[in-house]
Structure formats: structure tokens, C-alpha cells
Backbone as CSV, one residue per row, in Angstrom:
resi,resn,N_x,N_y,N_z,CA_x,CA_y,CA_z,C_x,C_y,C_z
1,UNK,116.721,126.790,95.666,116.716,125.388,96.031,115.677,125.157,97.121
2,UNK,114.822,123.983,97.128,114.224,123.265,98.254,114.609,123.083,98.690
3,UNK,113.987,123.862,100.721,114.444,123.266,101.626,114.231,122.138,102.315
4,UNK,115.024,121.235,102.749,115.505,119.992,102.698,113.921,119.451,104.042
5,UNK,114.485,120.775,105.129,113.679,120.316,106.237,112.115,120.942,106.113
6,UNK,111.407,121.662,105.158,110.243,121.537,104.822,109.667,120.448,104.016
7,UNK,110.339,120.105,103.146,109.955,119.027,102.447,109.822,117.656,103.282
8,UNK,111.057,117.388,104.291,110.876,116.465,105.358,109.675,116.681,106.395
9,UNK,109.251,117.756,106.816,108.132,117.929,108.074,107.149,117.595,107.549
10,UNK,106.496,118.106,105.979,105.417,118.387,105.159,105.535,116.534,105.094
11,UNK,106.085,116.188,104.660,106.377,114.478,103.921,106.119,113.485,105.346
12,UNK,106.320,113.698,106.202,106.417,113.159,107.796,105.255,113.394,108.482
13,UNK,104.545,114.768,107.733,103.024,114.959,108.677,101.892,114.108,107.605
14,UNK,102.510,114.365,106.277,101.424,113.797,105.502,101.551,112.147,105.640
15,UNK,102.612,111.285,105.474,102.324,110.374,105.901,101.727,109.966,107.420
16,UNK,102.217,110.722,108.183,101.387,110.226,109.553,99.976,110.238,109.146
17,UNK,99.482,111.054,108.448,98.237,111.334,108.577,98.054,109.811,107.516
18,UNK,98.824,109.678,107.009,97.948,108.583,105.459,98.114,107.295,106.696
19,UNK,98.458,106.919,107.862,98.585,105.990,108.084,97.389,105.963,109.275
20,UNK,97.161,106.758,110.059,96.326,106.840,110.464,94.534,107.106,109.763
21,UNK,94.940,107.683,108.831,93.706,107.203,108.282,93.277,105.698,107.919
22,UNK,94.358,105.147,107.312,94.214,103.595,107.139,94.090,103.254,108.731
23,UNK,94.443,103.452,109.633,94.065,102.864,110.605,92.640,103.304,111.387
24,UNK,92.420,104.499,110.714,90.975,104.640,111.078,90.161,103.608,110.136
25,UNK,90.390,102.899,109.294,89.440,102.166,108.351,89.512,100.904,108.404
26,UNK,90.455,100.528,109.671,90.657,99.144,109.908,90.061,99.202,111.268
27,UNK,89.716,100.226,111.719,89.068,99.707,113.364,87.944,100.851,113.248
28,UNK,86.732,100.601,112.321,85.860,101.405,112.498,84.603,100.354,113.261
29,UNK,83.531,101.503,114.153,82.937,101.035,115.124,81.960,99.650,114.061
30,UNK,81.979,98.492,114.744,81.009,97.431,114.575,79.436,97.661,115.325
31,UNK,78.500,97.184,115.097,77.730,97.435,115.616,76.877,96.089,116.170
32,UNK,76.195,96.008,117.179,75.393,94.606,116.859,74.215,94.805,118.196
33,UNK,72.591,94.107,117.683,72.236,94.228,118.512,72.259,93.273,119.757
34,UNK,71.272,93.577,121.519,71.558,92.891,122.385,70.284,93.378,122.672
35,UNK,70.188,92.941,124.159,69.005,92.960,124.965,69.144,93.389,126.071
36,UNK,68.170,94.257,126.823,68.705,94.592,128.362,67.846,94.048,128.875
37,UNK,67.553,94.031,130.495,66.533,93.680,131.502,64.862,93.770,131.154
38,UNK,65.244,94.649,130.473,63.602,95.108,130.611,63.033,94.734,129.335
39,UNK,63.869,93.644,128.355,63.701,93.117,127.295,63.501,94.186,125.682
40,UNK,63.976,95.093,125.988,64.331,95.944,125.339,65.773,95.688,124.054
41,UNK,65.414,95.988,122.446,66.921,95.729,122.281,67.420,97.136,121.715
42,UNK,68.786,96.707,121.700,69.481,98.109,121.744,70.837,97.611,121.283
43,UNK,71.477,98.682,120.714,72.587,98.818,119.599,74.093,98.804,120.671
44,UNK,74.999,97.520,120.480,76.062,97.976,121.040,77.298,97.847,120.427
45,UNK,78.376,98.743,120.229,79.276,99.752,119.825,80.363,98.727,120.034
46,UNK,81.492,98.574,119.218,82.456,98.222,119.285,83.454,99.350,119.197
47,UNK,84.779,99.876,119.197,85.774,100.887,119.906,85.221,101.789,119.129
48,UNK,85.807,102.721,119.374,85.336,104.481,118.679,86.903,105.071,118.409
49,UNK,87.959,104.476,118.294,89.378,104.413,118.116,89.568,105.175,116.521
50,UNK,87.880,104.955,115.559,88.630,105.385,114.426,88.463,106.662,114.003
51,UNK,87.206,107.503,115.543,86.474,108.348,115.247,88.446,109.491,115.352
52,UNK,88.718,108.844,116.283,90.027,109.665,116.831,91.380,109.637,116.058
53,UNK,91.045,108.653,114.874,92.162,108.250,114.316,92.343,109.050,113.022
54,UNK,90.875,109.655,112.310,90.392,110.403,111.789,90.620,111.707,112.070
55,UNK,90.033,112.425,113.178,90.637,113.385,113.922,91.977,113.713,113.497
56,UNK,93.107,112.708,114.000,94.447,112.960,114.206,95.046,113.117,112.879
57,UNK,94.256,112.562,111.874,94.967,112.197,110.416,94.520,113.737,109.597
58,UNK,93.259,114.304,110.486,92.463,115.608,109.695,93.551,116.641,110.011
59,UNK,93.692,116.751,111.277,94.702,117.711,111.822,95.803,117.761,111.288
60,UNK,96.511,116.369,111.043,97.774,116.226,110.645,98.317,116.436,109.043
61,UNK,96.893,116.604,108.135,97.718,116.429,107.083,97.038,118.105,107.644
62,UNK,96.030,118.651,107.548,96.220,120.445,108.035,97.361,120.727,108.775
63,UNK,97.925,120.322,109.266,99.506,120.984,109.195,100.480,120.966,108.467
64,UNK,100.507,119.870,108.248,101.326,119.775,106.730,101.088,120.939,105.641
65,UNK,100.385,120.923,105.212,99.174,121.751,103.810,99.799,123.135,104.320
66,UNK,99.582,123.473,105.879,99.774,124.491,106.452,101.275,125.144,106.014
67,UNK,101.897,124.293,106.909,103.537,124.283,106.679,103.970,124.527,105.048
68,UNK,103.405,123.445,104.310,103.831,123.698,102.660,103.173,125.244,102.433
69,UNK,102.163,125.740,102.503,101.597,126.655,102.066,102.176,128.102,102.409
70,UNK,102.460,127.997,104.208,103.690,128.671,104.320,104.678,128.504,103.843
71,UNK,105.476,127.915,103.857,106.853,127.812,102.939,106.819,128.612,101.633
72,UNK,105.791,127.888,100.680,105.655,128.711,99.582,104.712,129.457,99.332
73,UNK,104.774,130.476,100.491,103.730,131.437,100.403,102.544,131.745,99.914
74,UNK,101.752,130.593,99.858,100.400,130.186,99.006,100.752,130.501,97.658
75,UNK,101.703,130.399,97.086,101.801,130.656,95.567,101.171,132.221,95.182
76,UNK,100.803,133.112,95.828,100.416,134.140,95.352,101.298,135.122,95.933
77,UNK,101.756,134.960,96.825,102.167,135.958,98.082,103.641,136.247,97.506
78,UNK,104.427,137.027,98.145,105.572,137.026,97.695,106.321,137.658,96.252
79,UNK,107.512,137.867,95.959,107.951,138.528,95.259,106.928,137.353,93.935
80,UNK,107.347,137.362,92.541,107.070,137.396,91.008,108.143,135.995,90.890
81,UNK,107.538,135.171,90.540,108.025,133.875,90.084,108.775,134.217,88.520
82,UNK,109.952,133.584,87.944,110.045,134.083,86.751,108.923,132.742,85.259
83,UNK,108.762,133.581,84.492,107.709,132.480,83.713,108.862,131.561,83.051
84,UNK,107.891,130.545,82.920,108.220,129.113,81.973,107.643,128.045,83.073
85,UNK,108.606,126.968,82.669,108.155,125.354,82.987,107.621,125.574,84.830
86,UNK,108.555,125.688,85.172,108.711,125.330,86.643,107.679,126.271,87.658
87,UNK,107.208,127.272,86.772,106.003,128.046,87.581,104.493,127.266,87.210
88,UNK,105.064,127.004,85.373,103.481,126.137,85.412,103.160,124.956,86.312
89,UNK,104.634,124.178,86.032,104.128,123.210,86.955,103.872,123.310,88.006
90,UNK,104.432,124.428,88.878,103.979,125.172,90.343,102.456,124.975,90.191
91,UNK,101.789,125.781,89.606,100.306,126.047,89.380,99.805,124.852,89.474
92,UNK,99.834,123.855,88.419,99.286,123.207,88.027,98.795,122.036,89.743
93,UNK,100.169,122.027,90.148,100.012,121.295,91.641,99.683,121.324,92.306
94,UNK,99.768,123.247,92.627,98.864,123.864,93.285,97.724,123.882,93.300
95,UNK,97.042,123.891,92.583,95.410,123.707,92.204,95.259,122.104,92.381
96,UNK,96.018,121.026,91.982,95.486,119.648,92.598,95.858,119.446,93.453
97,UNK,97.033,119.861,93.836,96.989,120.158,95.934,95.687,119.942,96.372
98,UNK,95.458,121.452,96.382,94.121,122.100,97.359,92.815,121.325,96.827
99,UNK,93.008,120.589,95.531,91.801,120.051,95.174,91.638,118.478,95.768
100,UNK,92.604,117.894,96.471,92.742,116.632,96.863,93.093,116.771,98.261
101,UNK,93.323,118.094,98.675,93.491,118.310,99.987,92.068,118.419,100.398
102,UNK,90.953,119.395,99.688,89.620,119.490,100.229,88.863,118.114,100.192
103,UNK,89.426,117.106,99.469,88.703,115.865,99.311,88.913,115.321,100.229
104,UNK,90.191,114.869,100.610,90.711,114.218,101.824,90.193,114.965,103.155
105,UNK,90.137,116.032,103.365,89.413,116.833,104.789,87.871,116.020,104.627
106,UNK,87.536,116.731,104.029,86.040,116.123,103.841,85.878,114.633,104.148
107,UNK,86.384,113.839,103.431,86.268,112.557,104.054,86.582,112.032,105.236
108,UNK,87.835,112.727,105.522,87.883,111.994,107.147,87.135,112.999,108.077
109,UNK,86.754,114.071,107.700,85.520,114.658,108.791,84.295,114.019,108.800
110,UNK,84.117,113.320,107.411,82.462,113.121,107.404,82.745,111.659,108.140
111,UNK,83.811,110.839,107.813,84.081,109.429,108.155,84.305,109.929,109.997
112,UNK,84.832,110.836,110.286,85.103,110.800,112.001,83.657,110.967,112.322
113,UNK,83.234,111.804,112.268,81.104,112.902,112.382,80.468,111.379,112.328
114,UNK,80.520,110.185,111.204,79.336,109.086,110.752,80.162,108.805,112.120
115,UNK,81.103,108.240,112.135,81.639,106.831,113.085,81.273,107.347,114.489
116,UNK,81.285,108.480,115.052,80.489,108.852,116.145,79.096,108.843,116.355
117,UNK,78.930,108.801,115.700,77.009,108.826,115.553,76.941,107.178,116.206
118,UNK,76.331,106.871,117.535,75.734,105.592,117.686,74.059,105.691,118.365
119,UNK,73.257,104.935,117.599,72.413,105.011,118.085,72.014,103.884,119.068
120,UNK,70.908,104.530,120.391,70.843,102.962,121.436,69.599,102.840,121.153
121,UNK,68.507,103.462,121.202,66.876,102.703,121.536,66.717,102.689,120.550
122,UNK,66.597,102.710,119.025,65.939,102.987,118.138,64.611,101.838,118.204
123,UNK,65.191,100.938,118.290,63.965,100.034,118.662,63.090,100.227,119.605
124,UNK,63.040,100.714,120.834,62.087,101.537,121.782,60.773,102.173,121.206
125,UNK,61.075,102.689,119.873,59.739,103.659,118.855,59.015,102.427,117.782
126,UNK,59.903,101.511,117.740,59.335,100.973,116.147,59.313,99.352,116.594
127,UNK,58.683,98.716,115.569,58.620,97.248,115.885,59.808,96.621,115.358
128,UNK,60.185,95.329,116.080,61.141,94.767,115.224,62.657,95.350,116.132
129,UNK,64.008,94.674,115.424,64.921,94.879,116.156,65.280,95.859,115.406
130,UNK,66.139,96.870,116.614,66.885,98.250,116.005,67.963,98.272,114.632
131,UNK,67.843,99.555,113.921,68.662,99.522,113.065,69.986,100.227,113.515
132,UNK,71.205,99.878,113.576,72.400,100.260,114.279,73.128,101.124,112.958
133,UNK,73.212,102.369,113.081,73.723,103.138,112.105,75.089,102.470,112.839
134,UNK,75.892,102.468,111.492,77.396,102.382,111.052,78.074,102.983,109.802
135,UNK,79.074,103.511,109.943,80.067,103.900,109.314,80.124,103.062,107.647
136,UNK,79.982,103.660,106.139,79.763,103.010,105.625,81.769,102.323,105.090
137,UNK,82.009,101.380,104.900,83.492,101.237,104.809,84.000,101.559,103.686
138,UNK,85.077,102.290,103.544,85.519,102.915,102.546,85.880,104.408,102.646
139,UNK,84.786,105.036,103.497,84.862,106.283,103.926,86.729,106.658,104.128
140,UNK,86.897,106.807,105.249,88.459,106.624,105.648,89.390,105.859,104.478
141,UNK,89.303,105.385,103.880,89.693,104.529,102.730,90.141,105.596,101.679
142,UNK,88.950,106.174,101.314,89.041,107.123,100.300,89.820,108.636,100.721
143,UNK,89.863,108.798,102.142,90.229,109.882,102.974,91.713,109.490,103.091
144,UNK,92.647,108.331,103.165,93.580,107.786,103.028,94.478,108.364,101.371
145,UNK,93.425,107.479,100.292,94.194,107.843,99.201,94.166,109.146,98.363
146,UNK,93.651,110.202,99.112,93.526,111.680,98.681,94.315,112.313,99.540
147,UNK,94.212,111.943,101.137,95.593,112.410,101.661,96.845,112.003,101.088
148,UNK,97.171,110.701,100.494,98.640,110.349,99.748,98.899,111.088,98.484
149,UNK,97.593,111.318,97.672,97.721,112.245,96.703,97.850,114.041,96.784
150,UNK,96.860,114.193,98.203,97.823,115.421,98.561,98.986,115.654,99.060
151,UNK,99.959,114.829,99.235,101.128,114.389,99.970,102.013,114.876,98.549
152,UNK,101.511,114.062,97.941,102.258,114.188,96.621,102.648,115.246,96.034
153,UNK,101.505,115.521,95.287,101.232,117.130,94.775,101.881,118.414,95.603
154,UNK,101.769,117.965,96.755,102.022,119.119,97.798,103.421,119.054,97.594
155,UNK,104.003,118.072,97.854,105.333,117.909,97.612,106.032,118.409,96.320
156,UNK,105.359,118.275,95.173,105.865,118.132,93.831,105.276,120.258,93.692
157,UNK,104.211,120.558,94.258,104.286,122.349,93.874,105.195,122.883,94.675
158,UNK,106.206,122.269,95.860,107.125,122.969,96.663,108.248,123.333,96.390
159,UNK,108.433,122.030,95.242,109.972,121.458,94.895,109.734,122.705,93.270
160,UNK,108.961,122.639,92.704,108.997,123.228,91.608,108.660,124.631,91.710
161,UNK,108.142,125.041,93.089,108.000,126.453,93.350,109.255,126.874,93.794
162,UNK,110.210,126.498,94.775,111.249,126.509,95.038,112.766,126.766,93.272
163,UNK,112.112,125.931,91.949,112.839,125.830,91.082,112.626,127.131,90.807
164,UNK,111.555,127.695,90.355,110.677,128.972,89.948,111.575,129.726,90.580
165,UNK,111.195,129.681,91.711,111.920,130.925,92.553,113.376,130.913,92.360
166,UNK,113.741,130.255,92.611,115.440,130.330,92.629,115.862,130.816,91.121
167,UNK,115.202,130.477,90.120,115.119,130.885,88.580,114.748,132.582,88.291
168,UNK,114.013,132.929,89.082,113.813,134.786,88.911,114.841,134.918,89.859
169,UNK,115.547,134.689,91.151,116.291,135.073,92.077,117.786,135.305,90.910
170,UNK,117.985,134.808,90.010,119.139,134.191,89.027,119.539,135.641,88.360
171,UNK,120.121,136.238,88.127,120.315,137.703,87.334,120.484,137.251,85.819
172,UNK,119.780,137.560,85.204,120.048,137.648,83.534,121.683,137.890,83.008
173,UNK,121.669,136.897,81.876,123.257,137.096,81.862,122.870,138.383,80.514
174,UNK,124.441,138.987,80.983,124.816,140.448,79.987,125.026,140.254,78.810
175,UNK,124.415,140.355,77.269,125.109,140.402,76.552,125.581,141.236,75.783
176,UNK,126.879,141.103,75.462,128.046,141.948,74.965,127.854,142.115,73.199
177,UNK,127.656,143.091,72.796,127.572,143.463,71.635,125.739,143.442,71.015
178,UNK,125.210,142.387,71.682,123.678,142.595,70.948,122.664,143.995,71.951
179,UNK,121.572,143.460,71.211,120.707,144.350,71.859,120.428,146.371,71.176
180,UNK,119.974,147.239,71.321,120.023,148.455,71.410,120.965,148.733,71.831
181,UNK,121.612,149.841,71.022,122.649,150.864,71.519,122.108,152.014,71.401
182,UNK,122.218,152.545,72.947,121.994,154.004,73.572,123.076,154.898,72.890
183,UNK,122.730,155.990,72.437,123.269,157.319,71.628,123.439,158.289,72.924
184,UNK,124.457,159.234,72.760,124.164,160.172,73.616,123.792,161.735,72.625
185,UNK,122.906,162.571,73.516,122.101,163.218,72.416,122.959,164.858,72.945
């Protein structure tokens, strides 16, 4: 059987993380230009709240992933799953786990890495007013709905690795009269 309080920590880190990513994609840096003293223009920054929000959501579903992966021993580790349904579907989750887990990292690293990037003089070198790199939107967006889909999956290879297992843990029932009969020689 699945345990009750892995499935709760794993389910509790991955949503933190899916919500903070949406909140990294609702307060990503604005940009706009201005002017200083010396008639110079230059790029100024609205909060950097999503570079951190990103951060927290990267970390957080990596613990989760962590936690599930411990629990079920990366699917390799550990005693022999017994075969049929509940190991394939193990597999099968397993592999879109880690395949929607690497999507979701990636995006909110590359979405935290862009949203830090601000540039100030660019205009100082070139004619004309500066171009203000920004965050393109969606980034975090897409880092959102691959963390919910690794949420998922992660959830769904735990519960069915857990079936697996408890299914080889099960002793074969005896049967009485079939089978080979041993001779004594």
C-alpha cells in the first residue's frame, strides 16, 4: 500500500511549486526606458520577485521528485517488482515523470537566468533609445504546466509502484493437487 504521508509531502511540494511558478509569471520584471542627468537613456526594472519565485518553485518541485524518487527507490533500486499491469504502469510514469520533470526545471531556470538579466546603458554604445531585454511571457507559464504534469505522473508512478510492490510482497497461493509430483528415488 501507498504511503499516505509521501504522497501528501510529494503533492504539497509540487503544488507549492505550481503556484509559485504562476506567480512567477504574473510579476515578471517590466521594463521601460528613462533618462538621467547627463541625458543619457537607460533601462529601468520593475520587481525581480519572479526571478525568486522561480527559484523557490525550481527547488520545490526538486524536492518533491526527490522525496518521490526516494520513496520508490528510483524504480530500479530495491528488491524485483512482480510483472503485469501495475509495474508497467510504474514504468510508463516513470519515464514521463522525469520527462516533464526535466521540462519544468529547465523552464523555470531559463525563465529565473532571462528575468535577471537587466540591462542599463545599452544606449550609451548605439544611437537611438536602449533596447531593455525582458523576460519573454510564457516562460514560467510553461514551467507551471509541466510542473502540474510532473505532479501528476509523479504521483500516479508512486501509487502504482507501491501496487507492484505490495503484489510481489503477496506469497503465491498453494495449489493442492495440480502441478508436478516429486517421486522419491
Amino acid at each position: 500500500m501507498a504511503s499516505i504521508v509521501v504522497i501528501s509531502l510529494v503533492l504539497i511540494l509540487d503544488l507549492l511549486a505550481f503556484v509559485l511558478a504562476i506567480g512567477a509569471e504574473r510579476r515578471r520584471s517590466m521594463a521601460y526606458v528613462n533618462v538621467d542627468d547627463a541625458g543619457r537613456a537607460y533601462c529601468v526594472y520593475s520587481t525581480d520577485a519572479s526571478t525568486w519565485y522561480g527559484v523557490g518553485a525550481l527547488s520545490l518541485l526538486l524536492a518533491g521528485q526527490a522525496l518521490a524518487m526516494g520513496a520508490s527507490r528510483c524504480f530500479c533500486c530495491g528488491r524485483a517488482l512482480s510483472p503485469g499491469r501495475w509495474r508497467a504502469f510504474s514504468g510508463v510514469c516513470f519515464v514521463i515523470c522525469w520527462l516533464t520533470f526535466v521540462i519544468a526545471e529547465l523552464c523555470l531556470l531559463a525563465g529565473s537566468v532571462r528575468n535577471a538579466y537587466h540591462t542599463k546603458y545599452s544606449g550609451y554604445f548605439i544611437n537611438g533609445p536602449p533596447h531593455c531585454h525582458m523576460l519573454r511571457k510564457g516562460v514560467f507559464a510553461a514551467g507551471a504546466a509541466f510542473t502540474f504534469l510532473t505532479a501528476l505522473f509523479t504521483e500516479l508512478h508512486y501509487i502504482f509502484y507501491a501496487k507492484a510492490r505490495s503484489a510481489a510482497a503477496a506469497t503465491p497461493p498453494i495449489i493442492h493437487g495440480g502441478g508436478i509430483g516429486m517421486t522419491r528415488i
